[in-house]
C-alpha positions in Angstrom: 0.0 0.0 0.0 1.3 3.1 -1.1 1.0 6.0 1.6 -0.7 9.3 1.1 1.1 11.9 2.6 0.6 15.4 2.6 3.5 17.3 0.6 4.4 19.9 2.0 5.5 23.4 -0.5 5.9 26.3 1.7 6.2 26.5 5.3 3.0 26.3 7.4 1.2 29.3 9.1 0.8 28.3 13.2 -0.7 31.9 14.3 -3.8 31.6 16.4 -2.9 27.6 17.3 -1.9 26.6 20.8 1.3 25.9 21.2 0.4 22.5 22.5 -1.1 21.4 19.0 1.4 22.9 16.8 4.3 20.9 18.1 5.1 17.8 16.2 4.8 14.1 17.8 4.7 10.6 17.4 1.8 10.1 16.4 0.8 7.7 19.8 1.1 11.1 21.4 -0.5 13.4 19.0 -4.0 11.1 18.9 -3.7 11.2 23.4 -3.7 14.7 22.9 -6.9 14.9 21.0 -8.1 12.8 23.1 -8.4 9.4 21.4 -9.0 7.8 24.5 -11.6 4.9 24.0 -10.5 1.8 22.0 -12.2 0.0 19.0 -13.5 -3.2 18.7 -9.6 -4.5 17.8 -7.7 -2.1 20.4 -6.8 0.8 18.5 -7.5 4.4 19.6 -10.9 5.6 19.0 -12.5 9.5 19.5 -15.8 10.4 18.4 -16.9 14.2 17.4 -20.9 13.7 17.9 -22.1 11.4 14.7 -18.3 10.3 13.3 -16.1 8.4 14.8 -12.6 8.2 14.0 -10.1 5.0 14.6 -5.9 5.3 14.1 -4.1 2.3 13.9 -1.1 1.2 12.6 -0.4 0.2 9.0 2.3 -1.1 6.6 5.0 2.6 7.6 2.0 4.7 8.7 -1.0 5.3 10.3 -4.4 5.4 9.3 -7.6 7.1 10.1 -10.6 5.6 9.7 -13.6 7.3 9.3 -17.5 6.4 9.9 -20.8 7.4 11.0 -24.1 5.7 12.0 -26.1 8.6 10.3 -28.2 7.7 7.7 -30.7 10.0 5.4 -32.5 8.6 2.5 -30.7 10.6 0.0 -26.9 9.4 1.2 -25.3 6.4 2.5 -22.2 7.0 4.8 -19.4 4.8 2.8 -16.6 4.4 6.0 -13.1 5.8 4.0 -9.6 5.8 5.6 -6.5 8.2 5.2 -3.2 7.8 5.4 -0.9 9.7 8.0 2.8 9.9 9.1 4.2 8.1 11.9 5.2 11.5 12.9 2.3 14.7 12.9 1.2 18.1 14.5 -2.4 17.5 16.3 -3.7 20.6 14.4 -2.6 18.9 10.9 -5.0 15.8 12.4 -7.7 18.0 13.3 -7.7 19.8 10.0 -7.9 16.4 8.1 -10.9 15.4 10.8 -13.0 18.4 9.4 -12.7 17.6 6.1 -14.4 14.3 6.8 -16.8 15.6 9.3 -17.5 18.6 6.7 -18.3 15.7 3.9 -20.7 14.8 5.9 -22.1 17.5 8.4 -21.7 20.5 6.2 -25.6 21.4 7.3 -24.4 21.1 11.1 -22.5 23.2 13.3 -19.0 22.4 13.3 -17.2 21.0 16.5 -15.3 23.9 18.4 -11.4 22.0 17.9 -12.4 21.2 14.2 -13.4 24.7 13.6 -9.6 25.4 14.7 -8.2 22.5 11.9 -10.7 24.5 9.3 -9.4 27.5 9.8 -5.8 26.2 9.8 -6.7 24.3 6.2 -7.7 27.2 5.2 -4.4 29.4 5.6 -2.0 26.4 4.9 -3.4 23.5 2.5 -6.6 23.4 1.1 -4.8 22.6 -2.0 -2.2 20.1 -0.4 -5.4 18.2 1.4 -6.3 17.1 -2.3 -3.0 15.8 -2.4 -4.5 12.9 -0.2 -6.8 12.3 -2.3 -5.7 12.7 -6.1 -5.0 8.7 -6.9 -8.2 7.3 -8.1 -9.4 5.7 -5.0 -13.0 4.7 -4.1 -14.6 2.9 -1.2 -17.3 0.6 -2.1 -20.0 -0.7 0.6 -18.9 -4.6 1.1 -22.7 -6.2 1.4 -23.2 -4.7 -2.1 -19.9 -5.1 -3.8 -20.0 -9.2 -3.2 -23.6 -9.0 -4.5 -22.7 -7.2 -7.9 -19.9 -9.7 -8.1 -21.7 -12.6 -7.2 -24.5 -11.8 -9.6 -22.3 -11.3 -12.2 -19.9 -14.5 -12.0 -23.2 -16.7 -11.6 -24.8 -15.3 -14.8 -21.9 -15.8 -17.0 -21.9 -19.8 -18.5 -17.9 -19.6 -18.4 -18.3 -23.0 -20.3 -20.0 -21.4 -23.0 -18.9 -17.6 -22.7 -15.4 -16.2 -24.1 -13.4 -14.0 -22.3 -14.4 -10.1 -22.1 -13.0 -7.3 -20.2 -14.4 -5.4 -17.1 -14.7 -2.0 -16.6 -14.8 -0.5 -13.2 -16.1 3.2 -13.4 -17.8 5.9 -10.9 -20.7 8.5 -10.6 -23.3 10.5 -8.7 -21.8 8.3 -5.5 -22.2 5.2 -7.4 -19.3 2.5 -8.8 -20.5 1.3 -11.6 -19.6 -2.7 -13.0 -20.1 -3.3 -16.6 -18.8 -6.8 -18.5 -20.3 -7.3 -22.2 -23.8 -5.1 -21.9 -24.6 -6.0 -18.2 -23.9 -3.6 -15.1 -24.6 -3.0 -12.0 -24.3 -0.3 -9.5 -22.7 -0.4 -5.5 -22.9 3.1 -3.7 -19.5 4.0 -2.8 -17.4 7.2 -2.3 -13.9 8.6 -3.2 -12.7 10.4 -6.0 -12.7 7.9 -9.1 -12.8 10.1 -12.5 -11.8 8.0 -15.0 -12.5 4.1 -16.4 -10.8 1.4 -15.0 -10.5 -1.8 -17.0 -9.4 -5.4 -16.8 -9.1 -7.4 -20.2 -10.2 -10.5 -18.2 -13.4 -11.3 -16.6 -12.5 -14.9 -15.9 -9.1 -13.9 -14.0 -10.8 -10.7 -12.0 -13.8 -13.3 -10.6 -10.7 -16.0 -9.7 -8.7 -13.0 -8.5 -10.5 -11.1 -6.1 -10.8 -12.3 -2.1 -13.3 -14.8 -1.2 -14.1 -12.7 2.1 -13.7 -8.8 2.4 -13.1 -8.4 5.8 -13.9 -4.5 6.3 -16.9 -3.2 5.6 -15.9 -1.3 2.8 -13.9 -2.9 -0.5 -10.8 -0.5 -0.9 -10.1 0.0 -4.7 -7.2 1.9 -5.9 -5.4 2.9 -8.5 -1.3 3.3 -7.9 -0.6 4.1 -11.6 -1.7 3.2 -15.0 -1.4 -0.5 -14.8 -0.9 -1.0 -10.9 -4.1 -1.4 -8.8 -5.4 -2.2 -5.4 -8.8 -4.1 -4.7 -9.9 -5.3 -1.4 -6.2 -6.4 0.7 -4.7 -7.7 -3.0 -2.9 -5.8 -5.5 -3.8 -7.2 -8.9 -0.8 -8.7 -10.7 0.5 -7.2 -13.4 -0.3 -9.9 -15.5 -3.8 -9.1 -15.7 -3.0 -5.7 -17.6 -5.3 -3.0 -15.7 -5.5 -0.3 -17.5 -6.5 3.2 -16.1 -7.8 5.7 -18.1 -8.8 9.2 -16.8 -12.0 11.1 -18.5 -10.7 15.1 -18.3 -14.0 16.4 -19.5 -15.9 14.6 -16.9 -16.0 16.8 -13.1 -16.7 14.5 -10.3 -19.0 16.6 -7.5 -18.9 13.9 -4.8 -18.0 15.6 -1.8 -14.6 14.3 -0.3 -12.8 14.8 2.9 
């Protein structure tokens, strides 16, 4: 797995932040600070800022933040998403990545007092650097309806009969979309996907992917052209994924 960092061009503006959350830590210290004091299900340091709550744990030379919320409204469903962090960061840098996800989702509510001081920090330093985090094409689809779409399509194809035929994985209006010959199907997801993605081989994408998915969302991800990530496997090169971007189309899914 690849880590998203933020790059870093200029040097940051710390005026009106407490000295306390502009210092850089570990990042064991910097989530005490915040007060990440409960644990999750599988030990790892949990806060909650009313509706989302936010895990950190430990991944392959980073952290990660995990996002999610038991809010539901008939016109969204809230896709958990994680991001990528140094082993090493300021608390304000956290919070500021923390409003972006509550913001994604709580735009209509009033913002938590701390995140309101990450806004206001994005805001002078790295609105632009933020989508740094989140320019590879990466989506999050919900697990219960990604194994469907793929169970529904394996089953239907007679791969006695049928030839091979490519996949394409695509993404819109908070939707991924699955297409293979004139069939697709649709899983809500979220991320920032705006292109096509697409695998010359149906036959070695079913064999491929996991037989469980173990989070509740199915991580896909595009390193580069020909290098992706689905669920915990990255595809081999061998099956020749191809990524293409689509520059006319403007994705309007909000991200963190």
């Amino acid at each position: 797995m690849t880590i998203k960092y933020l790059v870093r061009n200029k040097p940051l503006n710390f005026d009106k932040v407490p000295t306390e959350l502009a210092e850089i830590y570990p990042i064991e210290e910097t989530l005490r600070i915040l007060g990440f004091d409960e644990k999750s299900q599988n030990g790892n340091p949990k806060r909650s800022w009313g509706p989302l709550e936010v895990v950190a744990g430990p991944w392959v030379g980073c952290w990660e933040l995990m996002f999610s919320t038991e809010w539901r409204s008939e016109d969204v469903i809230p896709i958990p998403y994680g991001v990528k962090i140094p082993l090493k960061e300021t608390p304000i840098v956290i919070l500021s990545i923390v409003h972006n996800a509550w913001k994604s989702w709580f735009s209509w509510s009033e913002t938590p007092a701390d995140l309101r001081l990450g806004k206001e920090f994005g805001e002078r330093n790295w609105e632009e650097q933020v989508q740094e985090l989140l320019n590879r094409p990466t989506l999050w689809a919900d697990r219960e309806f990604f194994r469907f779409c793929v169970s529904y399509l394996d089953k239907l194809i007679d791969w006695s009969l049928e030839e091979d035929f490519r996949v394409t994985l695509s993404y819109v209006d908070g939707q991924l979309k699955l297409r293979i010959k004139d069939i697709e199907v649709h899983c809500p997801a979220r991320g920032n996907f705006n292109g096509t993605l697409t695998l010359p081989s149906a036959r070695q994408f079913f064999r491929y992917l996991p037989k469980r998915f173990i989070d509740d969302t199915v991580l896909i991800e595009v390193i580069d052209k020909e290098k992706v990530i689905i669920g915990s496997r990255q595809l081999p090169r061998l099956m020749q994924a191809q990524w293409s971007e689509n520059i006319s189309h403007q994705d309007t899914t909000e991200m963190p």
